[in-house]
C-alpha positions in Angstrom: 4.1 -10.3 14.9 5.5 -12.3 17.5 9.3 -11.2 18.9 12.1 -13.1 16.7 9.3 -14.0 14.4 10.4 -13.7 10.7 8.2 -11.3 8.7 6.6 -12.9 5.8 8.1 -11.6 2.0 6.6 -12.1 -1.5 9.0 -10.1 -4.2 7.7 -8.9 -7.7 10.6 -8.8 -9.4 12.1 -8.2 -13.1 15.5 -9.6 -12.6 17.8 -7.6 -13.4 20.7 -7.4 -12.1 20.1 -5.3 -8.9 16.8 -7.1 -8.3 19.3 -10.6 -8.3 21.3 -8.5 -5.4 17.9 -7.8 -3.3 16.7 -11.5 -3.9 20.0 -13.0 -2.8 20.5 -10.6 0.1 16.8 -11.0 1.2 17.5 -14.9 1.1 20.5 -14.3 3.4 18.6 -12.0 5.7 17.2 -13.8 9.1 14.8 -11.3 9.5 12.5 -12.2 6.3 11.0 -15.5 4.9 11.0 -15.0 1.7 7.8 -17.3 0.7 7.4 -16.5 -3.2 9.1 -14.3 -6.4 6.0 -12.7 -8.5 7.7 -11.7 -11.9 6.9 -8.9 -14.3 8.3 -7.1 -17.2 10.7 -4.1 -16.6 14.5 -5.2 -17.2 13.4 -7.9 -19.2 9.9 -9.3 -20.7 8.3 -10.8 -18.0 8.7 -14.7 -19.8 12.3 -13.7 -19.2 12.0 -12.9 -16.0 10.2 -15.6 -14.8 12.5 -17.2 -16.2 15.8 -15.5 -14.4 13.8 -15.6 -11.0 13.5 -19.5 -11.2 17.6 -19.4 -12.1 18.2 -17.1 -9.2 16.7 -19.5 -7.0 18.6 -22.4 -8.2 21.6 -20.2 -8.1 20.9 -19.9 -4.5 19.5 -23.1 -3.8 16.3 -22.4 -2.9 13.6 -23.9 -5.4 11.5 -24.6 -2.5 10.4 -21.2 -3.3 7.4 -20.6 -5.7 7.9 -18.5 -8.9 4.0 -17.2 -9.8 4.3 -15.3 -13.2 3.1 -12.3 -13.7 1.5 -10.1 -16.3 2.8 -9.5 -20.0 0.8 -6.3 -20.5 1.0 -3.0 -19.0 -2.9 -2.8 -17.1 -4.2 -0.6 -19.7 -3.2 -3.8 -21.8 -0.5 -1.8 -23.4 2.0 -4.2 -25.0 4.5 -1.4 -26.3 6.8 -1.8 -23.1 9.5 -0.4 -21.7 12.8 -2.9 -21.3 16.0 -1.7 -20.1 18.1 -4.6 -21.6 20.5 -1.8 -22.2 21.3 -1.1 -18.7 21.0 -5.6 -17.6 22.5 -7.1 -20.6 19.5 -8.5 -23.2 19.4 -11.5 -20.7 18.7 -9.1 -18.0 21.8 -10.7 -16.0 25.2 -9.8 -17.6 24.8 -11.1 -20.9 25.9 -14.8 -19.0 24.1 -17.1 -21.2 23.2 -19.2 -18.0 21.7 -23.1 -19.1 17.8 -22.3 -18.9 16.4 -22.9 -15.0 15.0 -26.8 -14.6 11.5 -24.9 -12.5 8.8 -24.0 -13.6 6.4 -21.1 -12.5 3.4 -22.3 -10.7 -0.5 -22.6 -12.3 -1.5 -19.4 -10.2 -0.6 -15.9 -11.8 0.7 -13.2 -10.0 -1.7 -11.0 -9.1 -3.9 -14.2 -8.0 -1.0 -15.8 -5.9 -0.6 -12.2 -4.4 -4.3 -11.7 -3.2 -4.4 -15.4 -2.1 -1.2 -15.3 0.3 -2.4 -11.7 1.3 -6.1 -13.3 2.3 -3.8 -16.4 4.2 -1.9 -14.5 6.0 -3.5 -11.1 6.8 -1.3 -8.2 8.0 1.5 -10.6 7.8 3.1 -10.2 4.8 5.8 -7.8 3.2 5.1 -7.6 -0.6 8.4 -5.8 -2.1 7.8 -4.3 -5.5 10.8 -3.9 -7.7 9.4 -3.4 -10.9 6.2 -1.7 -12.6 3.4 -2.1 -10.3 1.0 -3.7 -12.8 0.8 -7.0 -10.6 0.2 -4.9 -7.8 -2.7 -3.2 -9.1 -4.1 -5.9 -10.6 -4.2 -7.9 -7.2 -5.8 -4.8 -5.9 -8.7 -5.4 -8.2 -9.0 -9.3 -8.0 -9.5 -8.9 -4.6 -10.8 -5.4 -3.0 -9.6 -6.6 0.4 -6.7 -7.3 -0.7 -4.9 -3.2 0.5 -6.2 -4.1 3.8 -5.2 -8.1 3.8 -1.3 -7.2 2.7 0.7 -5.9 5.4 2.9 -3.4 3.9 4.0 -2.8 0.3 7.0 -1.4 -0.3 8.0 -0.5 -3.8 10.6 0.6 -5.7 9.6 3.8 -7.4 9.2 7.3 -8.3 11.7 10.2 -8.0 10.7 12.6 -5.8 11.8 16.3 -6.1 14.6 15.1 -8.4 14.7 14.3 -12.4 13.7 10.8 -13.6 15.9 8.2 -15.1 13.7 7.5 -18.0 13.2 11.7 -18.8 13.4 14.2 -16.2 10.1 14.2 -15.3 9.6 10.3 -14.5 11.4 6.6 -12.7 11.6 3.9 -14.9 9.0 1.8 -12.8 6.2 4.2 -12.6 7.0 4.8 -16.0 6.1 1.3 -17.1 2.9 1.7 -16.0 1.8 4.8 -14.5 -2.1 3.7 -14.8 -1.1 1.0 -12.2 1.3 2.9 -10.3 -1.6 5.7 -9.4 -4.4 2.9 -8.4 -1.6 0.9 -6.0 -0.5 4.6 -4.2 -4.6 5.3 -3.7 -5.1 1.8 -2.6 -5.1 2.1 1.1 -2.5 -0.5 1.6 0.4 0.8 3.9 2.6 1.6 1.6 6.4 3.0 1.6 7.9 4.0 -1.5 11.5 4.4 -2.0 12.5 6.7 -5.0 16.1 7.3 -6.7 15.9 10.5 -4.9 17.0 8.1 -2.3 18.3 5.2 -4.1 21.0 7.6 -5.9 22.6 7.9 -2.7 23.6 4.1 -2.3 26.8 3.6 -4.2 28.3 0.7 -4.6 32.1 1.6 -6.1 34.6 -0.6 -7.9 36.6 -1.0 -5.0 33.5 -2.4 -3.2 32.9 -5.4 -6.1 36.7 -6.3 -5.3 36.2 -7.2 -2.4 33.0 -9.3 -3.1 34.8 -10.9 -5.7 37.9 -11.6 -2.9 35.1 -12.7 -0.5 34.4 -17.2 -0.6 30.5 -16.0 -0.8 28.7 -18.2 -3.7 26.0 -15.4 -4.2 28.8 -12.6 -4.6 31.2 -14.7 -6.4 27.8 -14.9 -8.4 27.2 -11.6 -8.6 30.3 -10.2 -9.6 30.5 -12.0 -12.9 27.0 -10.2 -13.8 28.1 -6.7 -12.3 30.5 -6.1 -15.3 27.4 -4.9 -18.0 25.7 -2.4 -15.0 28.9 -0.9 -14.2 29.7 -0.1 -17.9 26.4 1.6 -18.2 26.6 3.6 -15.3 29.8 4.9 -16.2 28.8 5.6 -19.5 25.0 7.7 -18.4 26.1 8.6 -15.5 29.7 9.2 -15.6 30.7 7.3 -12.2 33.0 4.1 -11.4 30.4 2.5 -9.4 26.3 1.4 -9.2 23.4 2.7 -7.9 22.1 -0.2 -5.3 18.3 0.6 -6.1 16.4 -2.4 -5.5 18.6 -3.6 -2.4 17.9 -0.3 -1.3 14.4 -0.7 -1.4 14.1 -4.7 0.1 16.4 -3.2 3.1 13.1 -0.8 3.8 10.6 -3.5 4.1 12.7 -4.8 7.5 14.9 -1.8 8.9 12.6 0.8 8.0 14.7 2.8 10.6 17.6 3.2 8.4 15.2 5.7 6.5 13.1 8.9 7.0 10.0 9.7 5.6 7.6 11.8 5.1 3.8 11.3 4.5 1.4 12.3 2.1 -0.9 11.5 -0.7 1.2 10.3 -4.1 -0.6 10.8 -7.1 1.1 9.9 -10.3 0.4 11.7 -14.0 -0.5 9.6 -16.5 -0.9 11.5 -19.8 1.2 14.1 -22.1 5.1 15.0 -21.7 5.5 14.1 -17.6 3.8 10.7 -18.3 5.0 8.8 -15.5 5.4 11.6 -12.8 5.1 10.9 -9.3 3.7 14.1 -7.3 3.6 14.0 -3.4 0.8 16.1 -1.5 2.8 17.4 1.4 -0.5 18.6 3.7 0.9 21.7 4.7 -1.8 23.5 2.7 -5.7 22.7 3.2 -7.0 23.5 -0.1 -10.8 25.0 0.0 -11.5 23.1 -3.1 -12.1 19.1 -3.9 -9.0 18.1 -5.5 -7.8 14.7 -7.0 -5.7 14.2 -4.1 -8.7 15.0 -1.8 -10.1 12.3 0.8 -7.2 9.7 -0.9 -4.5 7.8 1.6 -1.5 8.5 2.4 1.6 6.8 2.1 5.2 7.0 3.6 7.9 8.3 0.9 11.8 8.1 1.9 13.6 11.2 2.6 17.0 10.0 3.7 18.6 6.8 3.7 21.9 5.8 5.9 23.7 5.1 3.0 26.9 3.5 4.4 24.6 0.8 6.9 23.0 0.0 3.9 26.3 -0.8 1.9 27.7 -2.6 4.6 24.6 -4.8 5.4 24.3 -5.6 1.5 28.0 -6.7 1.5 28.2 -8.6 4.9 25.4 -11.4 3.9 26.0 -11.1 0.0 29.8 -11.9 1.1 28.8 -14.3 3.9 27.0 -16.2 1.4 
């Protein structure tokens, strides 16, 4: 990439209310073009959230942007899914009734509209994955170049050396789909994942929406009417007055990866019985004698520690400057 040159940014997304805080703060971000939204289910169904992408972007007035939908099944075609209307509102964005969005999604599907702008634009683009990974995956086998054509993924996901958030053993997007979670980690792709271990630590308190709701911004004057369901919740599962800032968290990565640090390993994620859903990083501090299922797989980068008060203040500045 070129100096001053803006990095390239596709973003699955199951909007949500902290996935509308990552798109609008990724839309007021100079260093990223966003160039499409891939939607799947997570928050919401995924006709939902195809829907709540296209009002996003109208919101922000930006339906230049492509909407590509993306899968209703889990990749195991699993149809039993997870929604966490409880935590969004059941319209995944405050229980606002907004009109319905005038867009429409385009002909492509996700996972083709991913491995086609990956194959366009090699090494170039940033896909930032805020939801289960099925899209993801599913690229991945459309198009078997398609780890090397991507230029990083980074994904929202896992909980590493901490308790879940859907059971203590697994995060509530691996959990959707931990078949497609395991095949994206062995991929190949560069990959970063951010997990609540990290995403826990970004707080955004009460005192902090006042003063996006005193701001003139659109997209946090926005925002704040939405905020009211998700603070509710996390006072009520998690006893604090404030919310965890997981997905901005996560889109922050993808273009100042240095307010992060990481280790490396190989991520390999269960997929049956009672820790469904668990994401397990092989450290390499051992060299076992025997082949194991983490044997000759890639590595990826996982976040260790995130600056959490940068990462506050650069979500407020351009939400508030909006």
């Amino acid at each position: 990439m070129a100096i001053g040159e803006r990095r390239k940014m596709i973003i699955d997304t199951d909007p949500g209310i902290d996935d509308a805080m990552a798109i609008f703060v990724a839309l007021k971000s100079p260093e990223v073009d966003v160039i499409g939204l891939t939607t799947i289910y997570g928050n919401v169904y995924t006709t939902l959230a195809t829907r709540n992408a296209l009002h996003l972007l109208e919101v922000a007035d930006r339906t230049d942007i492509p909407v590509a939908e993306g899968t209703h099944t889990t990749i195991t075609n699993g149809t039993k899914l997870r929604i966490a209307d409880f935590v969004h509102g059941t319209d995944g964005l405050g229980n606002q009734n907004f009109p319905p969005p005038k867009g429409k999604a385009i002909e492509k599907s996700a996972p083709e509209y991913l491995a086609e702008q990956a194959k366009l634009h090699p090494g170039e683009i940033s896909v930032v994955a805020l939801g289960p990974l099925t899209n993801i995956a599913l690229a991945i086998q459309l198009d078997p170049e398609f780890s090397k054509n991507v230029g990083q993924i980074v994904l929202l996901g896992g909980a590493f050396a901490v308790n879940g958030n859907v059971n203590p053993a697994a995060e509530a997007n691996i959990f959707g789909d931990p078949e497609a979670a395991d095949i994206v980690f062995t991929s190949g792709a560069d990959i970063i994942a951010i997990g609540i271990n990290v995403t826990h630590q970004v707080v955004m308190t009460a005192a902090d929406r006042d003063r996006l709701a005193s701001s003139n911004g659109k997209l946090a004057q926005y925002l704040c009417r939405i905020l009211e369901v998700y603070y509710a919740y996390h006072l009520e599962a998690y006893n604090i007055r404030g919310v965890y800032l997981h997905d901005p968290t996560a889109l922050l990565a993808a273009f100042l990866p240095s307010l992060f640090t990481y280790t490396e390993g190989v991520v390999r994620v269960q997929t049956k019985g009672i820790t469904r859903g668990l994401t397990l990083l092989y450290n390499k501090q051992k060299r076992f004698a025997e082949v194991t299922e983490w044997s000759d797989k890639a590595s990826v980068k996982v976040a260790v520690t995130v600056d959490a008060p940068s990462v506050l203040k650069l979500v407020m500045e351009r939400l508030m400057d909006s």
